[in-house]
Backbone bond lengths (Angstrom), bond angles and torsions (degrees), N, CA, C in turn:
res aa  C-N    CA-C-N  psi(-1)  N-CA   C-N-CA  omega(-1)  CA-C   N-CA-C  phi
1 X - - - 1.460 - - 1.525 108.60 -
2 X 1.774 106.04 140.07 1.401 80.84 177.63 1.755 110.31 -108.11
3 X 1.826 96.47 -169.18 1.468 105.16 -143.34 1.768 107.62 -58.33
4 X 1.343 109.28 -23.72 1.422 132.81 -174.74 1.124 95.13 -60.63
5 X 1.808 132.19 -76.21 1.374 136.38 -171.51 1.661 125.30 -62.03
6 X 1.889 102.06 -17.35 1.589 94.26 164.14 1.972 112.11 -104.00
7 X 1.692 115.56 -1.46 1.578 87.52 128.73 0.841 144.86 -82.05
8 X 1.337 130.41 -26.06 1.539 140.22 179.74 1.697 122.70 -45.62
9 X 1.273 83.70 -37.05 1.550 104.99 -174.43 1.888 111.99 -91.01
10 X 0.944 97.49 1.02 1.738 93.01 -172.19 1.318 90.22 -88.49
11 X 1.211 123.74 149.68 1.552 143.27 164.14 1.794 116.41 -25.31
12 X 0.990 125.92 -61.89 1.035 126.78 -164.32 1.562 105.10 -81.71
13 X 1.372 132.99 1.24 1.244 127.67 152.96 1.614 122.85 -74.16
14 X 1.117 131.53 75.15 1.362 141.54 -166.53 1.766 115.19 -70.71
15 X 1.062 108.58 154.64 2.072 113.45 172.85 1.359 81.03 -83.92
16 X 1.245 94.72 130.32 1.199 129.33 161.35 1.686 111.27 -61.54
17 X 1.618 111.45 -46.94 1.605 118.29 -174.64 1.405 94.85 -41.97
18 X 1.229 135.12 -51.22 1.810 136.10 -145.68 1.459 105.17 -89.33
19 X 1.318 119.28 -29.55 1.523 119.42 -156.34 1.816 95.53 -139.31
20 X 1.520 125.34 57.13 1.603 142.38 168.67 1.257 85.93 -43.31
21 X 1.770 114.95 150.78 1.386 110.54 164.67 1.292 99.32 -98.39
22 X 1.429 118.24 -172.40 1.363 146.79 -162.39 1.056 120.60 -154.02
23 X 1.544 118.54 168.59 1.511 121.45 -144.65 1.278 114.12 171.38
24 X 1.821 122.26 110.23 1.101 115.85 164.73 1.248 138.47 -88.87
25 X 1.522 116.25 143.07 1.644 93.58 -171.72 1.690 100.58 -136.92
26 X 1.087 89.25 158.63 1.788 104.57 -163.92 2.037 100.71 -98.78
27 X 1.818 107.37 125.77 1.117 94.07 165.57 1.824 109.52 -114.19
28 X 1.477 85.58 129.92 1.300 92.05 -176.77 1.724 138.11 -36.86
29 X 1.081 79.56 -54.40 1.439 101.38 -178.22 1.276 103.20 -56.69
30 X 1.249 129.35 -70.04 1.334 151.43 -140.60 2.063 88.16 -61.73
31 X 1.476 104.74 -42.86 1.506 127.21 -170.08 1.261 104.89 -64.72
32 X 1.359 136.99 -69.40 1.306 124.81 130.87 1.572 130.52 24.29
33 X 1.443 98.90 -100.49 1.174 105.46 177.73 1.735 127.10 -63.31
34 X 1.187 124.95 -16.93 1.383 114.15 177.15 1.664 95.77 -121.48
35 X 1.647 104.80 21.12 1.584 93.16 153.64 1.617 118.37 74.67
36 X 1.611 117.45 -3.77 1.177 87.11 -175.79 1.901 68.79 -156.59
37 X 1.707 118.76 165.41 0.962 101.19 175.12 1.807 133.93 -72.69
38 X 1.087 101.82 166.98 1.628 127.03 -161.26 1.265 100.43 -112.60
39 X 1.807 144.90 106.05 1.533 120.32 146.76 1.611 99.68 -141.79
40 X 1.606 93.02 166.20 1.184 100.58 171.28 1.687 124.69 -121.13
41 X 1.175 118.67 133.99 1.582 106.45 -173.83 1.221 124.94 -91.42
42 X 1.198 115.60 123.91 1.770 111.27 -155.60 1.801 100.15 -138.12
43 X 0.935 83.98 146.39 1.898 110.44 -167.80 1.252 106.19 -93.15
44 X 1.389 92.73 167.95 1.814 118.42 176.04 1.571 105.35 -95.06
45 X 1.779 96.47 129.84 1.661 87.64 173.89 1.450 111.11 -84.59
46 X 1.367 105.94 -176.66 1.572 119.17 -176.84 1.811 99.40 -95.81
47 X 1.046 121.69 152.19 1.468 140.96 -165.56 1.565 112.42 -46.23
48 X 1.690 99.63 -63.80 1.705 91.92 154.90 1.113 146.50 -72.15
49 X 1.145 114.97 1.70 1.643 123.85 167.47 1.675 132.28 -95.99
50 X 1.915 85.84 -21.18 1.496 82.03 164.31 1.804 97.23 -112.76
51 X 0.832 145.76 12.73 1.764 124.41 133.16 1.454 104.98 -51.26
52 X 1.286 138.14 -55.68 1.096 127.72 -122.40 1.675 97.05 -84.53
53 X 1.803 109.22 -29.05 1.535 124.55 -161.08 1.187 70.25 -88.87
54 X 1.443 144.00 -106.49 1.614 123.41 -171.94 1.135 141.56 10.94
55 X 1.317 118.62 -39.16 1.574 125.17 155.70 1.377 130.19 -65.98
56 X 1.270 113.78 -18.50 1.566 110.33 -147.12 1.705 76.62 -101.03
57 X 1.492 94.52 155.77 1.089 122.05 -169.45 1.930 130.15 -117.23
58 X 1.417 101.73 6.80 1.792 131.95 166.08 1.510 99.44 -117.88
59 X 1.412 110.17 146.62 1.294 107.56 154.96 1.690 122.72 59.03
60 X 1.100 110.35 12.09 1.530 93.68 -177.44 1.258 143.98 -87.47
61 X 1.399 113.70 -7.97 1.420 95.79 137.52 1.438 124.66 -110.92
62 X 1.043 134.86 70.07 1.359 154.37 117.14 1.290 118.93 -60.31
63 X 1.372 105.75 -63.30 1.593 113.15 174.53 1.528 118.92 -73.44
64 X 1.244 127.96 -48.99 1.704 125.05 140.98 1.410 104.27 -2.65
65 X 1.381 117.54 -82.48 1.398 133.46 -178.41 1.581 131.71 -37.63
66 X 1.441 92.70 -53.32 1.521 121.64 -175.55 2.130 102.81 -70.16
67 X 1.493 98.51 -35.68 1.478 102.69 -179.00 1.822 118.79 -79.33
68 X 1.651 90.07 -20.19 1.687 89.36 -158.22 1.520 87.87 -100.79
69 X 1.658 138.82 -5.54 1.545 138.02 154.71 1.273 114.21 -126.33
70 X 1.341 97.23 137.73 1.923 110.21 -177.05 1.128 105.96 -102.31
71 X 1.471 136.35 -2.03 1.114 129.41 175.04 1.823 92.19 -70.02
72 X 1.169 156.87 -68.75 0.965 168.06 -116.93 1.390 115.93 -89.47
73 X 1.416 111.65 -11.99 1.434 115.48 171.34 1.655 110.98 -119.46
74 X 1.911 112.29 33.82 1.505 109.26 176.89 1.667 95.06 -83.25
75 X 1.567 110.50 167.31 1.243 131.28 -171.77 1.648 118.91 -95.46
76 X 1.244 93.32 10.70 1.670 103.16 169.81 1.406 105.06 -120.74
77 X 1.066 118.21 -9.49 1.804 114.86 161.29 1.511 103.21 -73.31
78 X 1.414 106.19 -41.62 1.926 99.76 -158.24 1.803 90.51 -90.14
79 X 0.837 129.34 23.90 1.313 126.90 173.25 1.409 97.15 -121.53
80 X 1.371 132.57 -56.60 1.603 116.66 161.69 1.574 138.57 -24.03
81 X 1.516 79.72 -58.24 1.945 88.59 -178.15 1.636 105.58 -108.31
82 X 1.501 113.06 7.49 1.594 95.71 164.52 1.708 115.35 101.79
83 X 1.312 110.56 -13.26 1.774 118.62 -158.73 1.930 96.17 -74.68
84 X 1.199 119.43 115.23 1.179 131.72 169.29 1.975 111.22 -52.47
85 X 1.505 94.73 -31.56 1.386 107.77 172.69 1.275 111.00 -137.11
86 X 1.395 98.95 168.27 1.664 94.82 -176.35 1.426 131.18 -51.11
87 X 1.747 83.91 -29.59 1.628 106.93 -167.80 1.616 114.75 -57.61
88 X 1.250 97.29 -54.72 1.480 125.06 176.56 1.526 111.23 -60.96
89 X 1.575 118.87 -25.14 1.004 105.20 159.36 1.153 125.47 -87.30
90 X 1.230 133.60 -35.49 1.691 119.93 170.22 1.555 112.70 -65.10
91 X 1.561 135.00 -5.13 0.988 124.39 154.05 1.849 131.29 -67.69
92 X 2.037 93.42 -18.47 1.383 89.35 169.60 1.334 109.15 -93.51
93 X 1.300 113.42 -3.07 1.661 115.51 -176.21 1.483 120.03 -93.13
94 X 1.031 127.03 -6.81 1.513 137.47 -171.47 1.531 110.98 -152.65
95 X 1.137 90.58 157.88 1.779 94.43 -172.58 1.567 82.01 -108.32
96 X 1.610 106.37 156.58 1.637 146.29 -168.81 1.615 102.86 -45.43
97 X 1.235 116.01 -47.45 1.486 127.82 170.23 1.474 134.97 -54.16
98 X 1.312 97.55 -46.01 1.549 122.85 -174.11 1.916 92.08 -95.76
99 X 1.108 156.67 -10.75 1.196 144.96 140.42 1.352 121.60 -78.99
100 X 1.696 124.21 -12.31 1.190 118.73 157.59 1.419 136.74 -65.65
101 X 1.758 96.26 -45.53 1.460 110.43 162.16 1.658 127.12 -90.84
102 X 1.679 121.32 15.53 0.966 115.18 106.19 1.139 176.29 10.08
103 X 1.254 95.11 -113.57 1.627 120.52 162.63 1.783 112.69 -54.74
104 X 1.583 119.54 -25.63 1.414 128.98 -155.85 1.564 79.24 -94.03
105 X 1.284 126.49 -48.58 1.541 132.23 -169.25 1.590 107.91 -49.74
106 X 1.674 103.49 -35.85 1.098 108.68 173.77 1.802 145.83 -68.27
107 X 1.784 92.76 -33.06 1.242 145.71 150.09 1.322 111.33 -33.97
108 X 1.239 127.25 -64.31 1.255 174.38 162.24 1.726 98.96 -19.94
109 X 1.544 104.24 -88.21 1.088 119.08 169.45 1.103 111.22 -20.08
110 X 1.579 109.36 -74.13 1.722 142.35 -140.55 1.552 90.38 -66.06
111 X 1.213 133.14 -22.20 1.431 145.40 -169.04 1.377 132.67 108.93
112 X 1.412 83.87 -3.08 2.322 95.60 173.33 1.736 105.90 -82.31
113 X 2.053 73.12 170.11 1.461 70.80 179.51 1.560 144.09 82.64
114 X 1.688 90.52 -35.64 1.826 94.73 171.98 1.661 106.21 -133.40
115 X 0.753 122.53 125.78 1.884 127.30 150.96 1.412 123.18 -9.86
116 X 1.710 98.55 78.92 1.665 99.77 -169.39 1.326 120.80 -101.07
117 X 1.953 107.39 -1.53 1.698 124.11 178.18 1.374 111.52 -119.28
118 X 1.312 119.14 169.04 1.268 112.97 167.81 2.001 98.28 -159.93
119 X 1.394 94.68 149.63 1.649 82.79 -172.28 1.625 95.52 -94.59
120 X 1.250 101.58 161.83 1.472 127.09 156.89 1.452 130.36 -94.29
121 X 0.935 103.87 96.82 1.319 116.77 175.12 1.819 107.31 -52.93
122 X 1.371 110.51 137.96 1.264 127.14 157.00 1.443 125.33 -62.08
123 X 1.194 158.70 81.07 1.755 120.07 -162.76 0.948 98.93 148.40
C-alpha cells in the first residue's frame, strides 16, 4: 500500500462532506453600529453545491453567502428589512462589499481562493 493510502486511511483523516469547517466573521460596520460586535458563522460547502453556485451567473455571491450561513435566511430578518427572499434580504442587510468578502470568506473555507497544494520537489 502506498504511503498516501496508509495516511488516508488512519482515523483521524476525516470526509470532509460530514464535518465542513467553520468560521466566524465579524462585520464591521454592522459592529459599529449596534455598538457591540456583529458576526456571522458561515461554513464550507460540499463540492456539488459550490460548483453548482459557481455557475450561476446573477447574484452569485449572494447565494454563495446565503448557502454557506443559515442564519441569513430566518423569517424575522426578511420581515425586518422587507426581503421577499432571502436574497433580497441580505441585499437590504449588507452593503455590496461586505457580501463580496463574505461570500469569498466562504469560498475560502470551501478551498478557493487560497493556496491549498504545494509541489514537492524531487532533489
Amino acid at each position: 500500500m502506498s504511503k498516501f493510502l496508509d495516511q488516508m486511511l488512519r482515523p483521524e483523516a476525516e470526509d470532509v462532506q460530514r464535518n465542513l469547517p467553520t468560521a466566524r466573521y465579524e462585520v464591521k460596520r454592522l459592529s459599529r453600529a449596534l455598538g457591540e460586535p456583529v458576526a456571522l458563522e458561515l461554513r464550507a460547502l460540499p463540492y456539488g453545491r459550490a460548483q453548482e453556485l459557481r455557475e450561476m451567473e446573477r447574484d452569485q455571491e449572494v447565494h454563495i453567502l446565503l448557502a454557506g450561513c443559515e442564519e441569513l435566511k430566518d423569517e424575522a430578518l426578511r420581515a425586518k428589512f422587507g426581503g421577499v427572499t432571502p436574497a433580497e434580504t441580505v441585499k437590504a442587510m449588507l452593503l455590496p462589499g461586505e457580501i463580496v468578502e463574505l461570500s469569498r470568506a466562504v469560498e475560502r473555507l470551501s478551498g478557493y481562493r487560497q493556496n491549498t497544494i504545494r509541489e514537492i520537489k524531487n532533489g
